[in-house]
C-alpha positions as CSV (number, residue, x, y, z in Angstrom):
1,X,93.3,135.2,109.8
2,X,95.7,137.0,112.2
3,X,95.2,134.6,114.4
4,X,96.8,131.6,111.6
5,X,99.8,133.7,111.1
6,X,100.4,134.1,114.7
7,X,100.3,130.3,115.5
8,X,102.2,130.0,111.8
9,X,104.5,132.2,113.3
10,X,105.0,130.6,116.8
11,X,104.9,127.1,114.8
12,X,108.1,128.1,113.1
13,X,109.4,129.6,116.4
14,X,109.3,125.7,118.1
15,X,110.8,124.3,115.1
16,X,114.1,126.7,115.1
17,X,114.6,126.6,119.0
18,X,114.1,122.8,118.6
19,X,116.9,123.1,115.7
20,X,118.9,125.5,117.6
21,X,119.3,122.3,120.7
22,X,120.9,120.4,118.3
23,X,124.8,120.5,118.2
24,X,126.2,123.0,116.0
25,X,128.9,120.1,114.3
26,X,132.3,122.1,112.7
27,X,132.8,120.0,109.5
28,X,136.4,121.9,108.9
29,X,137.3,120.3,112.7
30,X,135.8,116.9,111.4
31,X,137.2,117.0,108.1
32,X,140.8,115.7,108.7
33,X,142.8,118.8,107.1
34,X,146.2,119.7,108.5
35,X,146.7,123.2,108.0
36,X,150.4,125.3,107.4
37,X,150.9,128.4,108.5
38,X,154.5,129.4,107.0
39,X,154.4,132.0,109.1
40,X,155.7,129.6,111.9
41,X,159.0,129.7,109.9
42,X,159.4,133.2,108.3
43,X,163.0,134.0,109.8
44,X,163.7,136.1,112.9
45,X,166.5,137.6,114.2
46,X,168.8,141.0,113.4
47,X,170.1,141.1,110.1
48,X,173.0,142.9,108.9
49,X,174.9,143.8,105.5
50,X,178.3,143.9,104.9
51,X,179.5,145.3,101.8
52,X,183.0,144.7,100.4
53,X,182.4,147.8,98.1
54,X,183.2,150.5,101.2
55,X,186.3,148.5,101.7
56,X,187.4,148.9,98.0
57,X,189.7,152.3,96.6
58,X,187.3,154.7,95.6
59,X,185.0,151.7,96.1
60,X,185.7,150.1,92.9
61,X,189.0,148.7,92.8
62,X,190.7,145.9,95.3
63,X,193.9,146.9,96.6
64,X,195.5,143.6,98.5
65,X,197.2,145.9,101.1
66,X,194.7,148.4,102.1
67,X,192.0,146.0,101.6
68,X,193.3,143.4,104.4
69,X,193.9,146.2,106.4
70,X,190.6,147.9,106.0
71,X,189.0,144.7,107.4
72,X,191.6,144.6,109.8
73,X,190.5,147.3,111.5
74,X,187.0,146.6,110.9
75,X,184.6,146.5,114.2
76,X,183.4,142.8,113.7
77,X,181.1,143.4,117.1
78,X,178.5,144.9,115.2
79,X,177.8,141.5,113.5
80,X,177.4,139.7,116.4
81,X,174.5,137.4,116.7
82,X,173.2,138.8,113.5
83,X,172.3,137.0,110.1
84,X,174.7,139.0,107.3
85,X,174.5,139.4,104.0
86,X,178.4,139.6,102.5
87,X,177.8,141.7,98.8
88,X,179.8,143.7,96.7
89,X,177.2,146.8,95.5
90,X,179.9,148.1,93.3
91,X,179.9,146.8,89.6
92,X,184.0,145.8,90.7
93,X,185.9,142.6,89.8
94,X,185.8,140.6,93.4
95,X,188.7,138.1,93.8
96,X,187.9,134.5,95.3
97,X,190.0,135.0,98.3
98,X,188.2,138.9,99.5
99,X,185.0,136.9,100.1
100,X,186.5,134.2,101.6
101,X,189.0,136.7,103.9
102,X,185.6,138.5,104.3
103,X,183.4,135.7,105.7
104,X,186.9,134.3,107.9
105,X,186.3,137.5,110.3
106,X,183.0,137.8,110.0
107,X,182.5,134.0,111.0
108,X,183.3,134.1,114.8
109,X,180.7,136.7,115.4
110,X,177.7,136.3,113.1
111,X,175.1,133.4,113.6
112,X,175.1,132.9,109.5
113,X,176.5,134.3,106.9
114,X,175.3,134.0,102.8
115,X,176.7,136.1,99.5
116,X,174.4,137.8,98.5
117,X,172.1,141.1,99.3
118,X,169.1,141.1,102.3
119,X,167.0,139.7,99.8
120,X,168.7,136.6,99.2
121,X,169.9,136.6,102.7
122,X,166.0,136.3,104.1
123,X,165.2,133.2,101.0
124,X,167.9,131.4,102.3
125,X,167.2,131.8,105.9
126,X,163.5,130.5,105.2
127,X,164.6,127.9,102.7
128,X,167.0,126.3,105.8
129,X,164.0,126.9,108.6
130,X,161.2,124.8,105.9
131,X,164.0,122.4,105.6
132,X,163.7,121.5,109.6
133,X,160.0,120.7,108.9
134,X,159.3,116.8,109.6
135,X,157.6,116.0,106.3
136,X,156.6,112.1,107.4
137,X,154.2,114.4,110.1
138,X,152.1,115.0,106.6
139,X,152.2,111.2,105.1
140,X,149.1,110.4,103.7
141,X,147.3,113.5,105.0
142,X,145.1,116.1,103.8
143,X,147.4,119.3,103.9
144,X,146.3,123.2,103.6
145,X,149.0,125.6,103.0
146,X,147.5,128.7,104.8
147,X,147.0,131.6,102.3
148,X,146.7,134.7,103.9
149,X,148.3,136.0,107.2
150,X,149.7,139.1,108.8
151,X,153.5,138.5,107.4
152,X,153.8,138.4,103.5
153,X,154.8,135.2,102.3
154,X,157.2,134.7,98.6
155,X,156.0,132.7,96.2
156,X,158.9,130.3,96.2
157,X,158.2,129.2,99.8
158,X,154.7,127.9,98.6
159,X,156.7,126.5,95.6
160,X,158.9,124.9,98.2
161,X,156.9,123.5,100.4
162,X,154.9,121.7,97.9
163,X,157.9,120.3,96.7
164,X,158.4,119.2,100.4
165,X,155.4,117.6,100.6
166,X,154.3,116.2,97.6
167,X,156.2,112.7,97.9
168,X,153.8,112.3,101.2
169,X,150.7,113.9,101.3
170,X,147.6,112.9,100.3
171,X,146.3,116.4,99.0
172,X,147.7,119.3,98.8
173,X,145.6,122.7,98.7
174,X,146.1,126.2,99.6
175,X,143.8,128.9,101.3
176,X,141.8,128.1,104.3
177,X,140.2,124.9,105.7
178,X,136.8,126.6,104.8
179,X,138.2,127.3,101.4
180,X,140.5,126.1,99.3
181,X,141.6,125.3,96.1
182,X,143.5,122.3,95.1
183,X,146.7,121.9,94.3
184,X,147.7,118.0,94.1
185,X,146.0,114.8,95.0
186,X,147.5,111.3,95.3
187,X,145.9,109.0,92.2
């Protein structure tokens, strides 16, 4: 009897090793998805903020004079090569003309300026880099937005590129090649 479930045993043995020859085939490899990593677009670079409110008297009112002055004198070097953010964090009434006098000096030296706070500053900078993406690449493919990573994505850059690619793609689905969940698929 111990005998039986030895050669049972050893039986089994030949038939995995014989199994384990055979190629070990990646289906994700074979299946045709493209996969996103946003990631590959999250903005880089310094980022700066320049608030109008610490050029303001008592940092609530806008006084022509000292207000020109103020930025005047400002030292514009420290924006160089830097994405800013131009805000006002006072609750003060902003005239057309400070933002624009504003964004005049800050222009030469900054590589991109955008109203708003760092928040609003980093949405736009992704929105422009997704906007660079090639969406004809994705024509009548099978596309995976890539879930998780290292870097937190925002919602509205899965929103957007969806948008992107929807006119194009064949399917659309988010996660990772092994699993995913589907979010559009051409009729």
């Amino acid at each position: 009897m111990f005998t039986d479930v030895v050669n049972r045993m050893a039986g089994c043995f030949v038939n995995f090793t014989e199994q384990m020859t055979e190629p070990i085939i990646n289906k994700v490899a074979e299946s045709g998805l493209v996969t996103i990593d946003l990631e590959k677009w999250y903005p880089k670079g310094e980022t700066a903020v320049f608030d109008l409110k610490d050029h303001l008297f008592m940092q609530m009112i806008l006084k022509e004079k000292e207000f020109r002055e103020a930025l005047k004198n400002t030292d514009w070097s420290a924006y160089r090569d830097k994405y800013v953010a131009l805000t006002c964090s006072a609750d003060a009434i902003i005239p057309v003309w400070a933002w624009m006098l504003a964004a005049s000096y800050l222009q030469p030296e900054a590589k991109e300026i955008v109203m708003g706070d760092e928040q609003e500053l980093h949405k736009r900078l992704f929105l422009k880099n997704l906007s660079a993406i090639d969406v004809n690449e994705y024509a009548d493919k099978r596309v995976v937005i890539k879930g998780c990573g290292e870097t937190p994505i925002e919602d509205y850059v899965y929103m957007e590129i969806t948008k992107m690619l929807r006119p194009v793609a064949k399917s659309i689905m988010y996660g990772e090649p092994c699993s995913t969940v589907p979010v559009f698929k051409k009729k």
